[in-house]
C-alpha positions as CSV (number, residue, x, y, z in Angstrom):
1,X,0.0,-7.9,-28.1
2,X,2.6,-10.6,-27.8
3,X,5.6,-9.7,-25.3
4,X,8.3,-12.0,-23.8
5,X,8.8,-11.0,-20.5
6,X,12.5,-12.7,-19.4
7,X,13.6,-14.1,-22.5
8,X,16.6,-12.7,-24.2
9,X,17.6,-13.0,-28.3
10,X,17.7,-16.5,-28.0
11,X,14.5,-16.8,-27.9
12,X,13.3,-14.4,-30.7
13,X,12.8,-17.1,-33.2
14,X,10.3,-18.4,-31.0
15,X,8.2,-14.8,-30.9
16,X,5.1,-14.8,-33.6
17,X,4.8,-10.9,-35.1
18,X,2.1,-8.8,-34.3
19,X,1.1,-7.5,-37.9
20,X,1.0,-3.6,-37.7
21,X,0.6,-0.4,-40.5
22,X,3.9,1.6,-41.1
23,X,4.2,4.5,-39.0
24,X,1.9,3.3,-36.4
25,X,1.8,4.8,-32.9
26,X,2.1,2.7,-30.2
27,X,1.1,3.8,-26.6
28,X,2.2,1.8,-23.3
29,X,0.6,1.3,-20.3
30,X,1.9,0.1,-16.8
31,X,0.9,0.2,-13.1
32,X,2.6,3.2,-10.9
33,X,3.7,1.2,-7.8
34,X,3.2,2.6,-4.4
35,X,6.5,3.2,-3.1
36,X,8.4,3.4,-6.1
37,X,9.1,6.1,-8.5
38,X,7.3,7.0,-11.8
39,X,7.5,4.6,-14.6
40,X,10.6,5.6,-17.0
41,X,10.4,3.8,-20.7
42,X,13.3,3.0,-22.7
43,X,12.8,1.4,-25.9
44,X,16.0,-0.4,-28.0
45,X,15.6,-2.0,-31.7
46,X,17.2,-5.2,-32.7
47,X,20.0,-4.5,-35.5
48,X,20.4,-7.1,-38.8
49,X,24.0,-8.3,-36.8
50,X,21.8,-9.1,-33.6
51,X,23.4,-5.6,-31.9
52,X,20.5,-2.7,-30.4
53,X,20.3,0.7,-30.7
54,X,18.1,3.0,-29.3
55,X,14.7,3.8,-30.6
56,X,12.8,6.9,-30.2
57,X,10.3,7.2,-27.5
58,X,8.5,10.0,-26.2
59,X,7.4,9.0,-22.4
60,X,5.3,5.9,-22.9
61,X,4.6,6.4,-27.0
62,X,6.1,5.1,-30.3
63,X,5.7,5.3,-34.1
64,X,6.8,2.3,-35.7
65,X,9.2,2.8,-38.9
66,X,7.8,3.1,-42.3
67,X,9.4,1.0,-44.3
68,X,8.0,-2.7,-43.9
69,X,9.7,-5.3,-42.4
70,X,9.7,-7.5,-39.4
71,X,11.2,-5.6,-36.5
72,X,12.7,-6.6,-33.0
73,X,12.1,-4.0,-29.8
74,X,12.6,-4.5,-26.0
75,X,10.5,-2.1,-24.1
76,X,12.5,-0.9,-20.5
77,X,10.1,0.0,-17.8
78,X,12.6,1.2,-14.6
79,X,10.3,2.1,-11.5
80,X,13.7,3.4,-10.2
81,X,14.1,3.1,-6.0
82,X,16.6,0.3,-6.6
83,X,16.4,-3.1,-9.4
84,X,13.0,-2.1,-10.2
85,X,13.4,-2.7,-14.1
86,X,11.6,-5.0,-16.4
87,X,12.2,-5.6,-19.9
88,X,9.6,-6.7,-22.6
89,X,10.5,-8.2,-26.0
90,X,8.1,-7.6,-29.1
91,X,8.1,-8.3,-32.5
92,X,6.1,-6.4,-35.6
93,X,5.8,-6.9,-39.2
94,X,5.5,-3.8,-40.4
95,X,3.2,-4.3,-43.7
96,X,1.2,-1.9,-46.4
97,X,-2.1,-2.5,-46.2
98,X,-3.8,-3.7,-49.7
């Protein structure tokens, strides 16, 4: 895939879109860290007016939406025990196949 890792939306014009299916699942992996807790996922989708709203996620898995489109997500990963989050940036076009 093709992530940002510390970029923010100014940057999102720069991102190329990974083409995907509507209603595709998505599934996440990251390192457990010794010391630190668990991996927790968060997952937020950019709005038209550049605001976010949450997205569902269920543990470390996501459908995309049906309806095509190019969409903009930042993935949380919080290993918790302190600043132990990282956020990764991600952007589909979400297109029927022919």
């Amino acid at each position: 895939g093709n992530t940002m890792f510390g970029m923010n939306e100014g940057h999102v014009d720069k991102m190329i879109s990974n083409p995907v299916e509507p209603g595709s699942e998505l599934i996440f992996v990251v390192a457990e860290v010794p010391g630190l807790n668990k991996p927790v996922f968060e997952m937020q989708i950019m709005n038209p007016d550049n605001t976010f709203s949450p997205y569902p996620i269920n543990q470390n898995t996501m459908l995309l939406p049906e309806e095509t489109g190019e969409y903009i997500f930042i993935l949380s990963v919080d290993w918790g025990n302190g600043d132990n989050n990282i956020l990764y940036w991600f952007k589909v076009l979400v297109a029927a196949t022919p």
